[in-house]
C-alpha positions in Angstrom: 2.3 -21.6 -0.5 -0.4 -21.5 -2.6 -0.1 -21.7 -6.8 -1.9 -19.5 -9.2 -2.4 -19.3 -12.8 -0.8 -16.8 -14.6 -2.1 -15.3 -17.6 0.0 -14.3 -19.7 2.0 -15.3 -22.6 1.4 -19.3 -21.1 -1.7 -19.5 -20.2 -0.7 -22.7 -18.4 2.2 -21.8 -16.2 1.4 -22.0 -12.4 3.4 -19.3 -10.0 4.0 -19.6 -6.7 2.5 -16.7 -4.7 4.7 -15.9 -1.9 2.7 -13.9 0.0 -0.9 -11.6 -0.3 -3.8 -12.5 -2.2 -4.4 -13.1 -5.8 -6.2 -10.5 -7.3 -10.2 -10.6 -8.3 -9.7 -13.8 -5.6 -13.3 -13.2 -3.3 -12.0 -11.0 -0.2 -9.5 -9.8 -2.2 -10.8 -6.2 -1.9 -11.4 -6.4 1.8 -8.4 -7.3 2.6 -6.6 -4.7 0.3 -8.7 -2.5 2.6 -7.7 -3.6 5.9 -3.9 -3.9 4.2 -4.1 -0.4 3.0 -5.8 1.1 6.3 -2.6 0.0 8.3 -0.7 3.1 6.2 -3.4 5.6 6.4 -3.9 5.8 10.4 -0.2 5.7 10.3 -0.3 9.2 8.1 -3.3 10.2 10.3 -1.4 11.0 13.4 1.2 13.1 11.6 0.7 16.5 13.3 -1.1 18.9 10.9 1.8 21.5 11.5 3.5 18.9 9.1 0.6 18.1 6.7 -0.6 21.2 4.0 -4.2 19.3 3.5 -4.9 15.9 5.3 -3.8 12.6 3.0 -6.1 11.7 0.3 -6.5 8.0 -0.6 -8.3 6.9 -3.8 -8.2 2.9 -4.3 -4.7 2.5 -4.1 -3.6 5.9 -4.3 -2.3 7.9 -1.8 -1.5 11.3 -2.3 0.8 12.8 0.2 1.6 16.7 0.3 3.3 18.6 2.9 3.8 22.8 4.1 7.8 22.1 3.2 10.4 19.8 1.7 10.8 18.4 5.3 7.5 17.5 6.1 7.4 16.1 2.8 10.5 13.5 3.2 8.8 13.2 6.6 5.8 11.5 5.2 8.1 9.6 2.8 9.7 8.2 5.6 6.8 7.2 7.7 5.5 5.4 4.0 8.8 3.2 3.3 9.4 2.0 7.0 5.8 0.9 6.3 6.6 -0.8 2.7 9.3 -2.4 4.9 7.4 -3.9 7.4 5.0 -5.6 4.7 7.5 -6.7 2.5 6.7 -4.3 -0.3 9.7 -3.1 -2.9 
């Protein structure tokens, strides 16, 4: 695993990164985008009977709305079995 520097209240602690990619590392935003993409083609092939206006995505936020509750927690669900597969919490 690979060890960064933390900044922080010790400027000389080292972390152990578990997974991902230090931020402001070089590539960092490319992958983000290749990461990030994985979610939205995912949301892309919800069927629009579902969807109110298609998904909007702004750096890393995604703004999901729906035509009712159900579509809604549809999208929600669709988003955390994503989270899950990546590891995110």
């Amino acid at each position: 695993m690979d060890e960064i520097q933390t900044v922080g209240d010790d400027h000389n602690a080292v972390e152990q990164l578990g997974r991902g990619i230090p931020e402001g590392e070089p590539g960092s935003s490319t992958w983000f985008n290749i990461f990030i993409d994985t979610l939205l083609v995912l949301l892309t092939r919800v069927p629009s009977s579902v969807l109110y206006i298609p998904t909007n995505c702004f750096a890393d936020d995604v703004r999901l709305m729906a035509k009712e509750r159900v579509g809604l927690q549809y999208l929600l669900g669709i988003r955390t079995s994503w989270a899950q597969i990546y590891g995110i919490h």
